[in-house]
N, C-alpha and C positions, 0 to 999 in steps of 0.2 A: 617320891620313889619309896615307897612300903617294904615291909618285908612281903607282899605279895604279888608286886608288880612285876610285869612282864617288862617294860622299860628298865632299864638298869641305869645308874651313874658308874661310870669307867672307873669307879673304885669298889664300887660290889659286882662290877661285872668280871673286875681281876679278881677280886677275891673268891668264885666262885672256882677259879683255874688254881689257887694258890690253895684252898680247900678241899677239893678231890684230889691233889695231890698229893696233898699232905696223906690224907688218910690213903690211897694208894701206899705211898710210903710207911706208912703206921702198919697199916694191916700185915706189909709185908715184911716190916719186922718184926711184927706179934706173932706172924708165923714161922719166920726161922729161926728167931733168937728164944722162942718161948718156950723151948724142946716138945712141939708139938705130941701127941701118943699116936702121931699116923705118919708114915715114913714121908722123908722130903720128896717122892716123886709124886708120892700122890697127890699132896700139894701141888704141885708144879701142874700133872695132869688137869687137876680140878680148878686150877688157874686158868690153864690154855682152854678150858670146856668154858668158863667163865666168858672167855674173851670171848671164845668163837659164839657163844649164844650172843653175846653182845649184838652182833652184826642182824643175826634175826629179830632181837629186839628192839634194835632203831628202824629197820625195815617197818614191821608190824606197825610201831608209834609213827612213824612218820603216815605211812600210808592209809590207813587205818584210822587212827584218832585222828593224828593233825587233820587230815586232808577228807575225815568223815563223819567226826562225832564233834558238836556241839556241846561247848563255848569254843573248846578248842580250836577247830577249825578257823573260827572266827578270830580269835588270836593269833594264828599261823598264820592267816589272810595277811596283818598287820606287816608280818615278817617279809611278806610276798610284796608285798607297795613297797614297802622301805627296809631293803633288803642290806644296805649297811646301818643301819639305828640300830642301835647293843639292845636289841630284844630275844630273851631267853627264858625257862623256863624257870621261877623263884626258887633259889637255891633250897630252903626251905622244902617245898615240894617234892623237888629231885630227891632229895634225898628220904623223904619221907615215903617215894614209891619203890627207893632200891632198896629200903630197908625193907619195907611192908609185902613187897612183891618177889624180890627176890633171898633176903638172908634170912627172916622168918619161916618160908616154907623150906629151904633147904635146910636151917639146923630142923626143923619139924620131923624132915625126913633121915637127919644123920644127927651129929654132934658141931659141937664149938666149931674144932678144927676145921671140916670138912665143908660145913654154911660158910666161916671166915676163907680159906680159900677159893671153893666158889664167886661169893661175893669180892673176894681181890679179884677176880678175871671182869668180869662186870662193872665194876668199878673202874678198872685200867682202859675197858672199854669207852665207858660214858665220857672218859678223860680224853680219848682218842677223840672221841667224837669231836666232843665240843673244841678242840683246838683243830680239826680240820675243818669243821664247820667255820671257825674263824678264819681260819687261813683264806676261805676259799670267799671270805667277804673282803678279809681287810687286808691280805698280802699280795705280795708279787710273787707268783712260780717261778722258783728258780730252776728245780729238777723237772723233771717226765711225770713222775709223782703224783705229783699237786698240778701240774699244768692237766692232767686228766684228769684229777676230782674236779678243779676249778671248773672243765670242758664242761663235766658231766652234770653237778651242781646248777651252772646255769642255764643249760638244758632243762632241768625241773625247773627253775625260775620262768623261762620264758614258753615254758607249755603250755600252749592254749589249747591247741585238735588234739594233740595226743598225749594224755598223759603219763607220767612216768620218772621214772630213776630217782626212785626213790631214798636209794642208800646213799649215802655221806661217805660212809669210812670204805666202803666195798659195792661193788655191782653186783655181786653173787647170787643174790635174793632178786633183785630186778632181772636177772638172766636168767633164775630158774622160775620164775613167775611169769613171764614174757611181759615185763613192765618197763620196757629200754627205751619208750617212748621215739619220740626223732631219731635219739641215738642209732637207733636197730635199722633208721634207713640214711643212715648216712656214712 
């Protein structure tokens, strides 16, 4: 298991969870203890903008890359046979396309603060993600919550005629896309 393996060992595959956390947690002390030069709501809004694009951008990468573009796809595939094996994207990676794609071009277009806020929403997002995406393999729903990610999650797992539901954290994007696959007839 490499630093650029898709397979994980259950001890990089936690560390990937104990790593975007942390820096979740960094960023968002860097941003209120550091006396930012931009008021703390902006912050906060440019947080919540962070998240909510989140949701569009796991939509896009799931649908899109995983499930269109080559290697990837072919890697997702893996995901799709053996859908509890700790296979995820190399921490390494991830992190190199939240930097590269997401906090480069937003400081490009603002400052420190304003890129670093952004990027916490984004960030807190990818975090969302990937611990519901676990959940929805290796836990048991105890709430409404998750017993409807898990629904809808395996729904895309076992889509053969129609595909669909693409989103993990939210259906928003599958619902304004008309992508609910089964879901929408059932």
């Amino acid at each position: 298991m490499g630093l650029f393996s898709l397979e994980h060992g259950k001890a990089a595959y936690r560390a990937d969870f104990a790593l975007y956390g942390a820096a979740v947690l960094g960023l968002a002390a860097f941003l209120f203890a550091g006396e930012p030069q931009v008021p703390r709501l902006a912050v906060v809004a440019l947080a919540l903008l962070g998240l909510a694009s989140w949701t569009g951008i796991e939509y896009v990468l799931h649908r899109f890359v995983l499930h269109g573009l080559q290697p990837f796809k072919g890697w997702h595939e893996l995901h799709h046979q053996r859908p509890t094996a700790i296979i995820s994207a190399p921490t390494i990676l991830s992190a190199s396309l939240i930097t590269a794609l997401v906090f480069v071009p937003a400081y490009a277009l603002s400052d420190l603060w304003h890129a670093c806020a952004f990027t916490l929403g984004v960030l807190a997002g990818y975090l969302a993600y990937g611990v519901t995406h676990h959940a929805t393999h290796h836990w048991r729903a105890q709430g409404a919550w998750l017993k409807r990610r898990k629904r809808w999650h395996a729904l895309h797992h076992h889509a053969t005629d129609v595909p669909g539901c693409y989103g993990v954290t939210s259906e928003f994007w599958d619902h304004v896309f008309g992508t609910t696959g089964r879901a929408a007839q059932r």
